[in-house]
N, C-alpha and C positions, 0 to 999 in steps of 0.2 A: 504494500500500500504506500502509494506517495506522503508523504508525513505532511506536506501544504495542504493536503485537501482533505474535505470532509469527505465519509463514505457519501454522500449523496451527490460527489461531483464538483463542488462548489469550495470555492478556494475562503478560506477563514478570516477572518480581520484581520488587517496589516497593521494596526495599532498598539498590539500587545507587548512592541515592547517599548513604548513608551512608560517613563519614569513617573511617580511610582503606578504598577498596577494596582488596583482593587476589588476587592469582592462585587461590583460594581461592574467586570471587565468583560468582554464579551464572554458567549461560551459555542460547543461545537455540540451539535449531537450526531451519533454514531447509532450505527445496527450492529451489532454484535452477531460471533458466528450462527447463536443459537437464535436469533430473530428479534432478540429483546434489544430495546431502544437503551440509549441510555444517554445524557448529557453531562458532557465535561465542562468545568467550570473553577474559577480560583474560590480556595478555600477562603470561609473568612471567621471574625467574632462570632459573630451568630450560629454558625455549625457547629458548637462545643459538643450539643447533645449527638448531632449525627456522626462527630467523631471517635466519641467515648462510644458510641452501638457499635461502631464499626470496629474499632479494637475490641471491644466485648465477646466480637461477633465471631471473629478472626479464633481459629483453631489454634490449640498453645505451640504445634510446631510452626505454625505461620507466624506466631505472636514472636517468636524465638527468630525465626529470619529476618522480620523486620527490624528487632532492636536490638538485634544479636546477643540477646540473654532472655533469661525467663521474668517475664511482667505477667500479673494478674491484674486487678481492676486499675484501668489507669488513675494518677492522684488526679486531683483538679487543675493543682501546678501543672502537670504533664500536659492538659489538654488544653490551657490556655497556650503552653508554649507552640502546641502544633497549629494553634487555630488563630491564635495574632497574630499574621503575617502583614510585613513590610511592601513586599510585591518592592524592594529596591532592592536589598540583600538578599533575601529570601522570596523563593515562590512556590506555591503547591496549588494544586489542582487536585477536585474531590471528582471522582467518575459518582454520578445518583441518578437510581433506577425510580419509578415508581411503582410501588407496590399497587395495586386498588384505592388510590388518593391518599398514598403514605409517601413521602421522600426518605429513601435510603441511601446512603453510601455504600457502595462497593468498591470502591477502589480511591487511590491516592496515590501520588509522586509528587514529589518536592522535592526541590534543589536550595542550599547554601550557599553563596560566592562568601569564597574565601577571602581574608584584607585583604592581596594584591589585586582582587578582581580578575585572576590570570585563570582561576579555577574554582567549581564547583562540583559539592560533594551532593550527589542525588542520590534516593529514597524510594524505593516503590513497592506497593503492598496491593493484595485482592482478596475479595470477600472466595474463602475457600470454593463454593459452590460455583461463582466464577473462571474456576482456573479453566486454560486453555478455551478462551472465549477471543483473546487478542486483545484484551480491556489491559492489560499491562503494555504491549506496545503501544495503542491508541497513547494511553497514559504517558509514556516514556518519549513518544514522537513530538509531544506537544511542550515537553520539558526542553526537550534537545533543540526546537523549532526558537524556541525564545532564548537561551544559552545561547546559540548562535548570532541570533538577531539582537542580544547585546552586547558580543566581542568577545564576550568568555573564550577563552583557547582550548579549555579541557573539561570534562567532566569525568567525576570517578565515583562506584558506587563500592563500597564495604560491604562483603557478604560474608556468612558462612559458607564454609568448602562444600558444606552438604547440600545446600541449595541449588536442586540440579537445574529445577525450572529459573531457576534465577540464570544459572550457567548457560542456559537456553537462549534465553533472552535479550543478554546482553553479548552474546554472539551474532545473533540475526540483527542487531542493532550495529554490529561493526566494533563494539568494545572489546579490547585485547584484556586478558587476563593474566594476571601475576600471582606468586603468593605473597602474603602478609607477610613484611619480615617479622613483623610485632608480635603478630601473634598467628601461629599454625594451623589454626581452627577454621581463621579465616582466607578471604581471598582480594586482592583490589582489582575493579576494574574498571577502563582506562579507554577514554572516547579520545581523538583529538577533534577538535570542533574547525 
């Protein structure tokens, strides 16, 4: 899939990476393999609760790849951290389905620019029942689409070594894979933009 364009053909707003973004910023919606809609969109304040369901939601070995240890209920500090973005330094995007007139999150990426501005460290997680839907690339194409379109050189993502759909993923995206020197468990991987 071209990473510019919505599945419906139609190229996305050219604005996004105007300084700062906001929960406010446009959004894309997608068909998913299995037929379900679903609209991406920047996370913001207001999403706390759709964020704590969605790690709630999240299986303990998905909860373990995303934050590469074992978390149970996230604190509140936790969820404000994920959900007050900057859209200057930081940007995330929440993938949300509708249930029968209910908004869910199922999916999330977010990236960090580092001080120098030279690199950012990206994040991306899905609601178990999702996997292999393509809600992780849609996700990840649209993180990589704005890294780009603000100069960023590099993007790198932290995983566990275990994470084979992670290992998947950021191959078909073109990331070269390392090990951690830091630590053995884990893995880096390494986009140049």
């Amino acid at each position: 899939m071209n990473p510019s364009s919505n599945s419906n053909g139609t190229s996305p707003p050219q604005n996004l990476s105007a300084l700062p973004m906001s929960a406010e910023s446009p959004q894309w919606t997608h068909t998913l393999r299995n037929g379900s809609q679903v609209t991406i969109r920047p996370l913001g304040k207001g999403d706390a609760a759709l964020e704590r369901a969605f790690i709630e939601s999240l299986s303990a070995q998905s909860r373990r790849f995303r934050f590469l240890g074992q978390i149970g209920c996230p604190s509140d500090e936790m969820i404000r951290g994920l959900t007050d973005i900057d859209y200057v330094r930081d940007v995330a995007f929440a993938a949300i389905a509708d249930f029968g007139g209910t908004a869910r999150e199922i999916g999330v990426a977010r990236f960090s620019v580092s001080k120098d501005g030279q690199s950012c460290e990206a994040a991306v997680a899905v609601s178990d029942d999702y996997h292999g839907q393509g809600l992780g690339t849609l996700l990840m194409n649209h993180l990589i689409d704005i890294a780009r379109e603000r100069g960023i050189d590099e993007m790198i993502s932290l995983d566990s070594a275990e994470n084979f759909a992670m290992r998947d993923l950021a191959e078909s995206l073109g990331f070269r894979r390392e090990p951690d020197p830091d630590d053995g468990a884990q893995v880096i991987h390494r986009l140049k933009l």
